[in-house]
PDB file of N, H, CA, C and O in Angstrom:
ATOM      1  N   UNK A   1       0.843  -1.167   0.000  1.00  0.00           N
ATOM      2  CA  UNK A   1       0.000   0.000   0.000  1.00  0.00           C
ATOM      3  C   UNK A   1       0.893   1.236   0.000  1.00  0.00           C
ATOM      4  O   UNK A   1       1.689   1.302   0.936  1.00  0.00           O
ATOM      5  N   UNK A   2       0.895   2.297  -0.955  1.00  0.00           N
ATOM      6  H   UNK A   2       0.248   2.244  -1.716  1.00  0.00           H
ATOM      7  CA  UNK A   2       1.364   4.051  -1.180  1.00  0.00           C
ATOM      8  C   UNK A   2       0.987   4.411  -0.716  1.00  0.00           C
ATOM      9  O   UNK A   2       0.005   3.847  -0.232  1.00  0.00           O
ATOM     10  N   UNK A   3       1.258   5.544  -0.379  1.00  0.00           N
ATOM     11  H   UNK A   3       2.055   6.002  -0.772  1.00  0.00           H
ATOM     12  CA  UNK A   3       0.489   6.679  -0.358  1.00  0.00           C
ATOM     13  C   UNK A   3      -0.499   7.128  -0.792  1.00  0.00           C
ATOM     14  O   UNK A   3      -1.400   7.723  -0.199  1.00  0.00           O
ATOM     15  N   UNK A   4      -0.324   6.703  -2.553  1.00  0.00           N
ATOM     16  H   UNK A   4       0.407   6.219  -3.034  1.00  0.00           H
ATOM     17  CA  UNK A   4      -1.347   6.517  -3.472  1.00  0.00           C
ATOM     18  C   UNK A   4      -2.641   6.312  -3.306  1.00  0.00           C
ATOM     19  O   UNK A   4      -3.582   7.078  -3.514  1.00  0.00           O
ATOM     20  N   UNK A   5      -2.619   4.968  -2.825  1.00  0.00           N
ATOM     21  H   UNK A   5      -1.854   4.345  -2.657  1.00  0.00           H
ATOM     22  CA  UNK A   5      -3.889   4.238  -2.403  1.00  0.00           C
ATOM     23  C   UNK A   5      -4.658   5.114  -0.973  1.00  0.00           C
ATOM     24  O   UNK A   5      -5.411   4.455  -0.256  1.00  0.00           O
ATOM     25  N   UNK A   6      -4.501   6.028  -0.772  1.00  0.00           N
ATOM     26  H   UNK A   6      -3.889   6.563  -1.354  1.00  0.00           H
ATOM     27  CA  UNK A   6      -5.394   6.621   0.521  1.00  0.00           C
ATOM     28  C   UNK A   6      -6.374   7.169  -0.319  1.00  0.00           C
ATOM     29  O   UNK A   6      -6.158   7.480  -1.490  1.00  0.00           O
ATOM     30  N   UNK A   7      -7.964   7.350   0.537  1.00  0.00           N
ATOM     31  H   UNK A   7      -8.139   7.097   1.489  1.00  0.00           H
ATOM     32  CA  UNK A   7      -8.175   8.920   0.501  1.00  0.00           C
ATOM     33  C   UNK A   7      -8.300  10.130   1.246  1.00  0.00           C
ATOM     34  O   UNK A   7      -8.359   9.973   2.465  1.00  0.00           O
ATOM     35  N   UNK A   8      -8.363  11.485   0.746  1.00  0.00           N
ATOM     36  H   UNK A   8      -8.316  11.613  -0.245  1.00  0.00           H
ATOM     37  CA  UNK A   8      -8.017  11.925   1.655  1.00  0.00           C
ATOM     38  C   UNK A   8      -9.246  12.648   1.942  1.00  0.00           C
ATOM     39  O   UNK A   8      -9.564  13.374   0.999  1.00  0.00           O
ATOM     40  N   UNK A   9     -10.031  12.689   2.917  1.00  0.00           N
ATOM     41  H   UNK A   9      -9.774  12.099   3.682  1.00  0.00           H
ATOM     42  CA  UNK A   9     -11.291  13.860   3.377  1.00  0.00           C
ATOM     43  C   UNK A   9     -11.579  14.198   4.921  1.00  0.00           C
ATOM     44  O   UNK A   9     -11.434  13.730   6.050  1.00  0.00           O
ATOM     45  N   UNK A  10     -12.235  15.662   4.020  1.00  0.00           N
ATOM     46  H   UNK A  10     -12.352  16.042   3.103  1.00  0.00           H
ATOM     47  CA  UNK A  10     -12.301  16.327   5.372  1.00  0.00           C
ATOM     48  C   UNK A  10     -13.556  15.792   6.361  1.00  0.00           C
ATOM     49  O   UNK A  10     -14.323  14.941   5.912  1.00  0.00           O
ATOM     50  N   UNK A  11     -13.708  16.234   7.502  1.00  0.00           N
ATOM     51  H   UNK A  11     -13.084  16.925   7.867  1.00  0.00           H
ATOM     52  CA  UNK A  11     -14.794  15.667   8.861  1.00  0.00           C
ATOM     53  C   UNK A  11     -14.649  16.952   9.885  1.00  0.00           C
ATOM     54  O   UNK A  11     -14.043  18.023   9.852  1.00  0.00           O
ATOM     55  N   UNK A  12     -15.322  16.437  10.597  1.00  0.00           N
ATOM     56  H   UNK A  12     -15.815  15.567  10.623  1.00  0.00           H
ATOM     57  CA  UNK A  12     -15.520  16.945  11.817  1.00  0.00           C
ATOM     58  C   UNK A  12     -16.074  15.675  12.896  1.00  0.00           C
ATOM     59  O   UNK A  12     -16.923  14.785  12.857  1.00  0.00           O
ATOM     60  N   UNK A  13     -15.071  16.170  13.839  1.00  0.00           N
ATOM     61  H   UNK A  13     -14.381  16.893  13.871  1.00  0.00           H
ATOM     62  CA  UNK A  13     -15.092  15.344  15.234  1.00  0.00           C
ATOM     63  C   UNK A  13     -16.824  15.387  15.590  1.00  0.00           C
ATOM     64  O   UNK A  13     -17.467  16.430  15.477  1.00  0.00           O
ATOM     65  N   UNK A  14     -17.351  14.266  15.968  1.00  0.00           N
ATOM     66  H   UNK A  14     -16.828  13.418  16.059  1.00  0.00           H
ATOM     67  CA  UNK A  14     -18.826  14.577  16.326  1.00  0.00           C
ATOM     68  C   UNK A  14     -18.866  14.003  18.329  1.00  0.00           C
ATOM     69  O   UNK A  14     -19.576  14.441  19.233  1.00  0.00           O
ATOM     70  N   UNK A  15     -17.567  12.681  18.367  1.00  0.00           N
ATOM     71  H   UNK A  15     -16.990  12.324  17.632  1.00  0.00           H
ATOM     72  CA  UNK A  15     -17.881  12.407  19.456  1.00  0.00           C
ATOM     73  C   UNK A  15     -16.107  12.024  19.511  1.00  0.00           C
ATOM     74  O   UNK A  15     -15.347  11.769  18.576  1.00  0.00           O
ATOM     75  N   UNK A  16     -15.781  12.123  21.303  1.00  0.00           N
ATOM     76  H   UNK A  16     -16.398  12.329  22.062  1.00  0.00           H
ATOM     77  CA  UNK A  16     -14.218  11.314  21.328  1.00  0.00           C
ATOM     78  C   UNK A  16     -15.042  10.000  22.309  1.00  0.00           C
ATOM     79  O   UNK A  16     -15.969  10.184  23.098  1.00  0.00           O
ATOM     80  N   UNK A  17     -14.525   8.963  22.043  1.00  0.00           N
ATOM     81  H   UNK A  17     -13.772   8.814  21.402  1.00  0.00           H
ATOM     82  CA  UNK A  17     -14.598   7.555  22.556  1.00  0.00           C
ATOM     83  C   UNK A  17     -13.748   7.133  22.834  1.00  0.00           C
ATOM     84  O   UNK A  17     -12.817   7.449  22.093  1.00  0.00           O
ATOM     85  N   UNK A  18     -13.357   6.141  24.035  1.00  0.00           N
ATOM     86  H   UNK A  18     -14.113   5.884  24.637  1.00  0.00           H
ATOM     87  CA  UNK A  18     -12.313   5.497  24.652  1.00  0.00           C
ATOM     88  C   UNK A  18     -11.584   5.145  24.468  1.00  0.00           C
ATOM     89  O   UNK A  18     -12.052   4.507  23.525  1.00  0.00           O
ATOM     90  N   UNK A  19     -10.198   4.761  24.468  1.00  0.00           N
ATOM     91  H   UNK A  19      -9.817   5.279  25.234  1.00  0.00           H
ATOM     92  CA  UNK A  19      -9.070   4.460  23.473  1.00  0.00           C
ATOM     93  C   UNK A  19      -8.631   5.135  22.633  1.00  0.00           C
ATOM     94  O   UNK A  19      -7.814   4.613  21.874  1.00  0.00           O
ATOM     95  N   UNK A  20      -8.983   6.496  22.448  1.00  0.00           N
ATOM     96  H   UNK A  20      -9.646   6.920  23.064  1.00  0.00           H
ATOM     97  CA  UNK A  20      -8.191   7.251  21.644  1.00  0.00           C
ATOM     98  C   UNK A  20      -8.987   6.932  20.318  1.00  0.00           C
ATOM     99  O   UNK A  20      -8.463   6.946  19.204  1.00  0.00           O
ATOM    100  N   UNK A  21      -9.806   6.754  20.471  1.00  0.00           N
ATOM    101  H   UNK A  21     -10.231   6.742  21.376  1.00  0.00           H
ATOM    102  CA  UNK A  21     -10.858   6.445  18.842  1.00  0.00           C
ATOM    103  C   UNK A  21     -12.036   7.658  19.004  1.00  0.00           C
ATOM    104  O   UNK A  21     -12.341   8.191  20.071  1.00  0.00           O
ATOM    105  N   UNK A  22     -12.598   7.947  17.725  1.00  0.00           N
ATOM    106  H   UNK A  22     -12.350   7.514  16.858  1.00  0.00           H
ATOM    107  CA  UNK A  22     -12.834   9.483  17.357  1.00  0.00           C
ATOM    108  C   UNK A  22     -13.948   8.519  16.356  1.00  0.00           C
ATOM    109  O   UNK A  22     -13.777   7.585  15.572  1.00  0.00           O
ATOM    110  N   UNK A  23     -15.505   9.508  16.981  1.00  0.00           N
ATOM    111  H   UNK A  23     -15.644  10.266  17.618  1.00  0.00           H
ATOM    112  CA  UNK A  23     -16.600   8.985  15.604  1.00  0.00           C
ATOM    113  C   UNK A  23     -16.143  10.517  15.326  1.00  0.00           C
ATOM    114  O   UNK A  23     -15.768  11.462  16.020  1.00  0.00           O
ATOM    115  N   UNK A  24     -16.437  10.199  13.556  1.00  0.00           N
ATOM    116  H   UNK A  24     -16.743   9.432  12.992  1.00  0.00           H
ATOM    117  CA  UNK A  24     -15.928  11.541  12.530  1.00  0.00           C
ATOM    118  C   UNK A  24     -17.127  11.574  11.318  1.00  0.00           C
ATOM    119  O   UNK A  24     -17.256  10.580  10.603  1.00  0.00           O
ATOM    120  N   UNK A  25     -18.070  12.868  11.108  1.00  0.00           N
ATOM    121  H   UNK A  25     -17.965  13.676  11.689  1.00  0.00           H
ATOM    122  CA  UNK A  25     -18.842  13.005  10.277  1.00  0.00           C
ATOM    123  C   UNK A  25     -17.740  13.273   9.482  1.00  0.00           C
ATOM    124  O   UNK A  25     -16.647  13.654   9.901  1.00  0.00           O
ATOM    125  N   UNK A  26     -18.177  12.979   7.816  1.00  0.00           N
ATOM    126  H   UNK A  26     -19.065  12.669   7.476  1.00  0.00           H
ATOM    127  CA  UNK A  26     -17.373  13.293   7.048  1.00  0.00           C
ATOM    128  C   UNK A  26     -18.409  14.569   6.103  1.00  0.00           C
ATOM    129  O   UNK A  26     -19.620  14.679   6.296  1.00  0.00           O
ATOM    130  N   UNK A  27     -17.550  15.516   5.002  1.00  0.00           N
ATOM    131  H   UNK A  27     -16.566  15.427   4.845  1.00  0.00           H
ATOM    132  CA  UNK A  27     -18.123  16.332   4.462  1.00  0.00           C
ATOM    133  C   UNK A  27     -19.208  15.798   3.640  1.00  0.00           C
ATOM    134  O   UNK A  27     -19.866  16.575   2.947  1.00  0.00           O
ATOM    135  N   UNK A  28     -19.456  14.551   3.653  1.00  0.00           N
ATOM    136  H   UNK A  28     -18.922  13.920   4.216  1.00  0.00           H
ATOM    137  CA  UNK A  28     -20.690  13.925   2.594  1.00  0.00           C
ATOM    138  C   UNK A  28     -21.583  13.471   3.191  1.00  0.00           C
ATOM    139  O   UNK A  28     -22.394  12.792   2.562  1.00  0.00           O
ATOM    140  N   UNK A  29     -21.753  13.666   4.541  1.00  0.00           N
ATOM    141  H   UNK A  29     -21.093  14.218   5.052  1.00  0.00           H
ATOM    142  CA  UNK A  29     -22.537  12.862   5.814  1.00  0.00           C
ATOM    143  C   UNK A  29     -22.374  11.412   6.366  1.00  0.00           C
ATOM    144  O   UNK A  29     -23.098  10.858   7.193  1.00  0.00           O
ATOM    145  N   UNK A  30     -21.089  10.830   5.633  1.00  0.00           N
ATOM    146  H   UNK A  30     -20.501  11.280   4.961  1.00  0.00           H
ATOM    147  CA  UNK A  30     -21.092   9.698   6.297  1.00  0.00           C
ATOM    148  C   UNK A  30     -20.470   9.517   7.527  1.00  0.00           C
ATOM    149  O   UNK A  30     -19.585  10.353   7.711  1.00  0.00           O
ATOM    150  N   UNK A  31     -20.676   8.405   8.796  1.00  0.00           N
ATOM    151  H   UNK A  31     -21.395   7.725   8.646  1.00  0.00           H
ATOM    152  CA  UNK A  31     -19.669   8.416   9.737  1.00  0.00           C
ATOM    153  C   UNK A  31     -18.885   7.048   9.813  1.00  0.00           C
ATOM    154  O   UNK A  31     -19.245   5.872   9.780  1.00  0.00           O
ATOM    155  N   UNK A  32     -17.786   7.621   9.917  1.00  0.00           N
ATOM    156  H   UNK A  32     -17.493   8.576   9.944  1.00  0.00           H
ATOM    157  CA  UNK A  32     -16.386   6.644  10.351  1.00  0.00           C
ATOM    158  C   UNK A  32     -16.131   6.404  11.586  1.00  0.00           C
ATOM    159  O   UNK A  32     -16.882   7.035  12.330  1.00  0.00           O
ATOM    160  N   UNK A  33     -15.206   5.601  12.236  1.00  0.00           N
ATOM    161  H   UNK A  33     -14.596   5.089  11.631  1.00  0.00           H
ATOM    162  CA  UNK A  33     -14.655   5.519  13.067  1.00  0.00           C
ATOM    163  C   UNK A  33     -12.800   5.967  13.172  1.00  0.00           C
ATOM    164  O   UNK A  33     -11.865   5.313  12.710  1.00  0.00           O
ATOM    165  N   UNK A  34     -12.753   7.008  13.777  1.00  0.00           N
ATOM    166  H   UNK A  34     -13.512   7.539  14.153  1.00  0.00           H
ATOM    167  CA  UNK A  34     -11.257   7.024  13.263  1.00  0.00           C
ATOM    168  C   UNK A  34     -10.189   7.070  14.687  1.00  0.00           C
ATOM    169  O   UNK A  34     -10.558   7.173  15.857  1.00  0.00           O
ATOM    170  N   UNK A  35      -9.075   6.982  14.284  1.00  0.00           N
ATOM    171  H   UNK A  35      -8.776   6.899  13.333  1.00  0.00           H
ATOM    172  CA  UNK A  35      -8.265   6.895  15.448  1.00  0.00           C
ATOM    173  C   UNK A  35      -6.936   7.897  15.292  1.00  0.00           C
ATOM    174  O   UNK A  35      -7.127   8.328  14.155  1.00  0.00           O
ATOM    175  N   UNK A  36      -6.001   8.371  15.649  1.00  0.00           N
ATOM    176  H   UNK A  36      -5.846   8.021  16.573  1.00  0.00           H
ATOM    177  CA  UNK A  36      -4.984   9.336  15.348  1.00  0.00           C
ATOM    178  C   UNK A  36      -3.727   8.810  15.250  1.00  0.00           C
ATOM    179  O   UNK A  36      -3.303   7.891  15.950  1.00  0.00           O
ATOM    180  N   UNK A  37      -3.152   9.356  14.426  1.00  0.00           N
ATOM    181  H   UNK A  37      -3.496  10.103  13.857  1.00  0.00           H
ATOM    182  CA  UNK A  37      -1.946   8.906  13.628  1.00  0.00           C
ATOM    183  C   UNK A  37      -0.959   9.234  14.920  1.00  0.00           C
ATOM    184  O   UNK A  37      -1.054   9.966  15.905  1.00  0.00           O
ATOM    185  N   UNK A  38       0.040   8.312  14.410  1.00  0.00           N
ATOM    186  H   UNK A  38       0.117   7.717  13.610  1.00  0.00           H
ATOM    187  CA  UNK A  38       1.142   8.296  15.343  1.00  0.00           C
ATOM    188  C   UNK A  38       2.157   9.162  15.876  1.00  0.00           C
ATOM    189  O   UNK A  38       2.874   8.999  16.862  1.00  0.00           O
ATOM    190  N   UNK A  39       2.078  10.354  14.843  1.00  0.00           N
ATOM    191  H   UNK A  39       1.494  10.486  14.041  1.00  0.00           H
ATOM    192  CA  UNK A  39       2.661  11.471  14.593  1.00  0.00           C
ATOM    193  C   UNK A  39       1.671  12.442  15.281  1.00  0.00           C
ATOM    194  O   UNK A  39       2.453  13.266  15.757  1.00  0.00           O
ATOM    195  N   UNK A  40       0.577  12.796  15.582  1.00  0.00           N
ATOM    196  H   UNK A  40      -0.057  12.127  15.196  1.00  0.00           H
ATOM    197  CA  UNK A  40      -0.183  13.012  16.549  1.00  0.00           C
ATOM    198  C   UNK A  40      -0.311  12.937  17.957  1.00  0.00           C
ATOM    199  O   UNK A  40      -0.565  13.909  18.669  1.00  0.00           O
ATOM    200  N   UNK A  41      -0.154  11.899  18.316  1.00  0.00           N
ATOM    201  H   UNK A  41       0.052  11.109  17.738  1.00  0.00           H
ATOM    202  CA  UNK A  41       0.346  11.137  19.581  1.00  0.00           C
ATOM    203  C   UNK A  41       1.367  11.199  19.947  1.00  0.00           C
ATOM    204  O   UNK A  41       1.498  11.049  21.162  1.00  0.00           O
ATOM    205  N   UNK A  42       2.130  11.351  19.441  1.00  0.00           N
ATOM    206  H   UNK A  42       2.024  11.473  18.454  1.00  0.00           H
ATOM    207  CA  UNK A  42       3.606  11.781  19.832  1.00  0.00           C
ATOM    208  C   UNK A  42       4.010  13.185  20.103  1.00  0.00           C
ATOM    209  O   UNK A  42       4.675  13.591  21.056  1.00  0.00           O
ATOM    210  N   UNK A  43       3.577  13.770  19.258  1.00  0.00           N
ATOM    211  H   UNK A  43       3.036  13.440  18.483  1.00  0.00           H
ATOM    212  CA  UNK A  43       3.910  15.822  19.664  1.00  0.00           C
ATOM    213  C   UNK A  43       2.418  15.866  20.779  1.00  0.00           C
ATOM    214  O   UNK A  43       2.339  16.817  21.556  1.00  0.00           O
ATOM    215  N   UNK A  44       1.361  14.854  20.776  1.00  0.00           N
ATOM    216  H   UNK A  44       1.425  14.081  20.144  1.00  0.00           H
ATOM    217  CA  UNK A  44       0.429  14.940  21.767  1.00  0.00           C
ATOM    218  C   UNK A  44      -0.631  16.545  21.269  1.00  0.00           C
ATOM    219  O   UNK A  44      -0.883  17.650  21.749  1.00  0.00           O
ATOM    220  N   UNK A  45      -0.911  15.863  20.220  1.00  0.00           N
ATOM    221  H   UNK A  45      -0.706  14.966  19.830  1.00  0.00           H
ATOM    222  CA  UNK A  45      -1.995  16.567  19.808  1.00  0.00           C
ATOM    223  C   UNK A  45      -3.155  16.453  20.002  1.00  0.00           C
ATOM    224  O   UNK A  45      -3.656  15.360  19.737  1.00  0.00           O
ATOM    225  N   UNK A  46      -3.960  17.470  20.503  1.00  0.00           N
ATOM    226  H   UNK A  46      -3.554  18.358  20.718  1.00  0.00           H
ATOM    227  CA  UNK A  46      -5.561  16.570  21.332  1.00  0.00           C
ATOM    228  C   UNK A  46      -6.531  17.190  20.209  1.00  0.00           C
ATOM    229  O   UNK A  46      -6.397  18.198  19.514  1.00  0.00           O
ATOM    230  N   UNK A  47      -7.603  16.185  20.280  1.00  0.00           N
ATOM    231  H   UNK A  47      -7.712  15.367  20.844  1.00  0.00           H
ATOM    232  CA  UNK A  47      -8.665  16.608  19.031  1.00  0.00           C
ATOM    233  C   UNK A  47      -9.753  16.509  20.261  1.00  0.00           C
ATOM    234  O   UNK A  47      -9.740  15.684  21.174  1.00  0.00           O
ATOM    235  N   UNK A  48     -10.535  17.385  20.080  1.00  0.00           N
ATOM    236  H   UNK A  48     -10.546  18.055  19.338  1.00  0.00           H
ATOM    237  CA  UNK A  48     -12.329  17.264  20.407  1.00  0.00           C
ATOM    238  C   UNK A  48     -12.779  17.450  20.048  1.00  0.00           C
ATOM    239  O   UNK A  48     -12.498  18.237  19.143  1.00  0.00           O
ATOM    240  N   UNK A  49     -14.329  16.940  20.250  1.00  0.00           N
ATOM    241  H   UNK A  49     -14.557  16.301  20.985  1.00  0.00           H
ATOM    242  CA  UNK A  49     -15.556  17.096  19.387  1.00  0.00           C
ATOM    243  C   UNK A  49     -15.735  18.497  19.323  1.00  0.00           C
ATOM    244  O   UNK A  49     -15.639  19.423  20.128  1.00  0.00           O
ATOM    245  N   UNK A  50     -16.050  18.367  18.026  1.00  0.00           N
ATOM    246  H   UNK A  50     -16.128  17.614  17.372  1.00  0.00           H
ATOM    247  CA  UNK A  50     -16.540  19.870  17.125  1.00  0.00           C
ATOM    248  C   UNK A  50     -14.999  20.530  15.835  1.00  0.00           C
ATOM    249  O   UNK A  50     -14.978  21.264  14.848  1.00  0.00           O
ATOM    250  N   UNK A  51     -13.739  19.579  16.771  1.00  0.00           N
ATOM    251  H   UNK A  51     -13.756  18.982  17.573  1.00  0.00           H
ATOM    252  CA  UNK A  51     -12.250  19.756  15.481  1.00  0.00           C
ATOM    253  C   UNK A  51     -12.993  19.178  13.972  1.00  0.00           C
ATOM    254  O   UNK A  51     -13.813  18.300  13.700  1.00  0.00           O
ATOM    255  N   UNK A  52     -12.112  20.323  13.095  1.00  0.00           N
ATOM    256  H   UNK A  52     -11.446  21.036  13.317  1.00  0.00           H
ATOM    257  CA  UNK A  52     -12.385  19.740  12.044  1.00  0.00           C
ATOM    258  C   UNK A  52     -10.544  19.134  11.907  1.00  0.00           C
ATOM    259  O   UNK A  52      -9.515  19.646  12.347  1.00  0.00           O
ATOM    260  N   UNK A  53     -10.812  17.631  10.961  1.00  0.00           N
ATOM    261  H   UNK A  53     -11.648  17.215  10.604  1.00  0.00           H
ATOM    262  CA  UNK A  53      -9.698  17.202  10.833  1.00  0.00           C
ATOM    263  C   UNK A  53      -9.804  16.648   9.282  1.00  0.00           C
ATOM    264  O   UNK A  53     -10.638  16.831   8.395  1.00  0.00           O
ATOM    265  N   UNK A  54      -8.651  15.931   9.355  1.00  0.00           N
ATOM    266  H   UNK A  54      -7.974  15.782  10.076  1.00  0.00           H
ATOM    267  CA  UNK A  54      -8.477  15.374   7.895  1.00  0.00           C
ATOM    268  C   UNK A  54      -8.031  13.702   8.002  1.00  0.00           C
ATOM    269  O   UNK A  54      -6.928  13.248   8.305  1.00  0.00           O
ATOM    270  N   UNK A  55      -8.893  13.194   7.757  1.00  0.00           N
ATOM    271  H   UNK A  55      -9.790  13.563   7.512  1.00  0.00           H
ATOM    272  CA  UNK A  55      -9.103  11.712   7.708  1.00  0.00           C
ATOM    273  C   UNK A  55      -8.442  11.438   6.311  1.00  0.00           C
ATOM    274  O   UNK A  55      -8.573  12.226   5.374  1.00  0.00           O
ATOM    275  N   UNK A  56      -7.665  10.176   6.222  1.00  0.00           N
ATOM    276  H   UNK A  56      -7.558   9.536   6.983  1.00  0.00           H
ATOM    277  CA  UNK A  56      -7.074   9.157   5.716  1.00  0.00           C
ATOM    278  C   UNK A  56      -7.947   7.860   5.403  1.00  0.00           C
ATOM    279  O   UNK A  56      -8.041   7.151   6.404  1.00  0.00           O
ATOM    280  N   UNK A  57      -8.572   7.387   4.350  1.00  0.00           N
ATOM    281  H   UNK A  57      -8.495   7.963   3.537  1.00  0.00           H
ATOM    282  CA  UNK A  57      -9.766   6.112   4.176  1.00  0.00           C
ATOM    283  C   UNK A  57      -8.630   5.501   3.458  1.00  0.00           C
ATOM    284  O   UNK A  57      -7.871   6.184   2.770  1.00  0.00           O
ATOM    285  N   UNK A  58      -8.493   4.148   3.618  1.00  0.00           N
ATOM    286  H   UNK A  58      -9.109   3.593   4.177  1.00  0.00           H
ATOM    287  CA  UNK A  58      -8.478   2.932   2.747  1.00  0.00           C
ATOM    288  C   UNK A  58      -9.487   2.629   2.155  1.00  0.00           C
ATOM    289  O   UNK A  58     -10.538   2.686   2.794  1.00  0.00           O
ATOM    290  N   UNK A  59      -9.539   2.050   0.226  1.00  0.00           N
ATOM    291  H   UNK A  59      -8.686   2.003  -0.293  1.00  0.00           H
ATOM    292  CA  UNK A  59     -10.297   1.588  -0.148  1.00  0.00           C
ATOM    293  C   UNK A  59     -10.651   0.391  -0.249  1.00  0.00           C
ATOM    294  O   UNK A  59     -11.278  -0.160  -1.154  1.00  0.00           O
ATOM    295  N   UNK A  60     -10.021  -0.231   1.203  1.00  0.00           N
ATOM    296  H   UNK A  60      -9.512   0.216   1.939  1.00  0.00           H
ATOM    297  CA  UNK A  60     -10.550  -1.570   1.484  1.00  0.00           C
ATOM    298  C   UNK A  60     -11.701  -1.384   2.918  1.00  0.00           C
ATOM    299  O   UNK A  60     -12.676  -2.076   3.213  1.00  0.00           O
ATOM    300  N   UNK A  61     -11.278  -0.500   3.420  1.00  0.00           N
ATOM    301  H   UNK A  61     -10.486   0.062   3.181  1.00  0.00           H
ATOM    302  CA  UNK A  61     -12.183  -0.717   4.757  1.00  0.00           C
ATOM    303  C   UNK A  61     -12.489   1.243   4.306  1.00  0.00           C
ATOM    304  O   UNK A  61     -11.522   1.999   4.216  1.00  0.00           O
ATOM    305  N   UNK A  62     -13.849   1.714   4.097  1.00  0.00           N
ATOM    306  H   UNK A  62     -14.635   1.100   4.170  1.00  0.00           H
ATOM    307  CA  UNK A  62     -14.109   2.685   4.193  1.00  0.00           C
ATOM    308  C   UNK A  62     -14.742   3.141   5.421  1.00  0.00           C
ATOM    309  O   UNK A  62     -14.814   4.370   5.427  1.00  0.00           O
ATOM    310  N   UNK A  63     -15.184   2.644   6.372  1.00  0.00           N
ATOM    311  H   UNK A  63     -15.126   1.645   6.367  1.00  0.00           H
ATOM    312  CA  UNK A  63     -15.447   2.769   7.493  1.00  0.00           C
ATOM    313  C   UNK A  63     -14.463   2.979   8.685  1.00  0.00           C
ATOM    314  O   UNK A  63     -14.784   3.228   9.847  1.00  0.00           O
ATOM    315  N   UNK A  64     -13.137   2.823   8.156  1.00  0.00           N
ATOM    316  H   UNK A  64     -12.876   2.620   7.212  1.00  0.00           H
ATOM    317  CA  UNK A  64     -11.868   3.370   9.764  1.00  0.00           C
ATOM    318  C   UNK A  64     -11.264   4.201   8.722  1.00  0.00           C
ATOM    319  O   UNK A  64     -11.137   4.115   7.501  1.00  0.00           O
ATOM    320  N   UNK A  65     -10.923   5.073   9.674  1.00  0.00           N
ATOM    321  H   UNK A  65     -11.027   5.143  10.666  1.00  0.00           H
ATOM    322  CA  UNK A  65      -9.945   6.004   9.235  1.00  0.00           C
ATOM    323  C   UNK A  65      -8.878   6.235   9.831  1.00  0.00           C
ATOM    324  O   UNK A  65      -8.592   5.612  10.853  1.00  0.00           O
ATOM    325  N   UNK A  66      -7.980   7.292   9.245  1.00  0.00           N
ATOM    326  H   UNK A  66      -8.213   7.798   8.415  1.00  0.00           H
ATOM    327  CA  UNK A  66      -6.683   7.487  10.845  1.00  0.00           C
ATOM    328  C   UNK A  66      -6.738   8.868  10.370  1.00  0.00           C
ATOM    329  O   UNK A  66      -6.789   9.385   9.253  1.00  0.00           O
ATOM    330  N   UNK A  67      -6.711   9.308  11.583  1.00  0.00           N
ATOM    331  H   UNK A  67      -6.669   8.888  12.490  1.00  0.00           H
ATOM    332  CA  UNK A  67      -7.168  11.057  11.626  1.00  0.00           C
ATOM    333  C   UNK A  67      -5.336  11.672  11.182  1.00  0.00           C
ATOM    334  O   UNK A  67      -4.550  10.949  11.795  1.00  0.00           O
ATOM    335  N   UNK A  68      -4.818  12.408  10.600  1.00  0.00           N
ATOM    336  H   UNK A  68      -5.457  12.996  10.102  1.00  0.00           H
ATOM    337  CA  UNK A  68      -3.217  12.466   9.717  1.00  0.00           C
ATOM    338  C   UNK A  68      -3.214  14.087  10.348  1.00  0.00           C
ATOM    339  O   UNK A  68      -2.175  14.524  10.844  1.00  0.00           O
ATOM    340  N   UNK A  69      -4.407  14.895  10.286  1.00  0.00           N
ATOM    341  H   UNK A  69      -5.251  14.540   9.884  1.00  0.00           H
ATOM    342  CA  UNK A  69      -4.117  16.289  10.836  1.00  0.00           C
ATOM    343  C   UNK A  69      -5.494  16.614  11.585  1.00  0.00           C
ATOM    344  O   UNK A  69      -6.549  15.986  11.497  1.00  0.00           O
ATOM    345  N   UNK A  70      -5.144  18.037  12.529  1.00  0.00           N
ATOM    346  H   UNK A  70      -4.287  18.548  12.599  1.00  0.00           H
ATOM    347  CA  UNK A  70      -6.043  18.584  13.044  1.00  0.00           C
ATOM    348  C   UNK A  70      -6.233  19.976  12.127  1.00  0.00           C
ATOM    349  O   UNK A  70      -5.117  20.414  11.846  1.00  0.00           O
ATOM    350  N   UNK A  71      -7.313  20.806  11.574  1.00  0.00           N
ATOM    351  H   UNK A  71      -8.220  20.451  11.802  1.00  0.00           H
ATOM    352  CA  UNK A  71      -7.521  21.553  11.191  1.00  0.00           C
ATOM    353  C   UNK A  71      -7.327  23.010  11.978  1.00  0.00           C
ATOM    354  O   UNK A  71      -7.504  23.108  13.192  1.00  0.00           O
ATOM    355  N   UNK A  72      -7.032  23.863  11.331  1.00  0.00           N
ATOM    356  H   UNK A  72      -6.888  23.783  10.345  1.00  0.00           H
ATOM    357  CA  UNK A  72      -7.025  25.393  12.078  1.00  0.00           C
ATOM    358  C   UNK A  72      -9.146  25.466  12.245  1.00  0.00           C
ATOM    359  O   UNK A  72     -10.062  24.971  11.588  1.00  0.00           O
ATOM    360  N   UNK A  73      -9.062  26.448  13.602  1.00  0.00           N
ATOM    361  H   UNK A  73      -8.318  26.849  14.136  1.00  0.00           H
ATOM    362  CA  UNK A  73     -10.651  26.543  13.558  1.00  0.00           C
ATOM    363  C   UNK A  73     -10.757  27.854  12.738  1.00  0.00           C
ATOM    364  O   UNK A  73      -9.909  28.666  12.365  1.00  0.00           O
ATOM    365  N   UNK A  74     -12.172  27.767  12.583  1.00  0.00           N
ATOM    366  H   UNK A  74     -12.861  27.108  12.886  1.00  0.00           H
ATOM    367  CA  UNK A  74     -12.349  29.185  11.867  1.00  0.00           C
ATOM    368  C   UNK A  74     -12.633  30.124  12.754  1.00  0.00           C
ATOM    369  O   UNK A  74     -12.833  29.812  13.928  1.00  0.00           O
ATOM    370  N   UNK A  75     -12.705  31.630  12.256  1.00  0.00           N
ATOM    371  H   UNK A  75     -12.542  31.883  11.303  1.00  0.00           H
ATOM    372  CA  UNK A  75     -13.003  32.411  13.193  1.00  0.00           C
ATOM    373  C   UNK A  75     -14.069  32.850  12.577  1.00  0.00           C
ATOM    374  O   UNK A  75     -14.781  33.702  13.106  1.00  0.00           O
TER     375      UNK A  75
END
């Protein structure tokens, strides 16, 4: 698997759940389950409900994602 093979879309955090797993509306109304990239977790980046982020889909499992960034909020 590349890089290639991702996709990439935007969401918004709707709920945080236990383990570090994140339900995520996506911009088309669907919801995922996503979890945060490792590079996240490490500089200890915190997401909460209402972040908009940027989800990572495989087109084998479209239902998990791995959350890759946190979005600037708007003002």
């Amino acid at each position: 698997m590349t890089k290639k093979d991702v996709i990439e879309v935007t969401g918004r955090v709707t709920e945080v759940l236990p383990d570090s797993k994140l339900r995520i509306e996506l911009e088309n109304g669907h919801l995922v389950l996503g979890y945060l990239s490792g590079r996240m977790v490490k500089n200890r980046i915190s997401v909460t409900a209402g972040d908009s982020v940027i989800v990572e889909l495989t087109p084998y499992d479209l239902m998990r994602g791995r959350v890759t960034r946190r979005l600037n909020p708007e003002k």
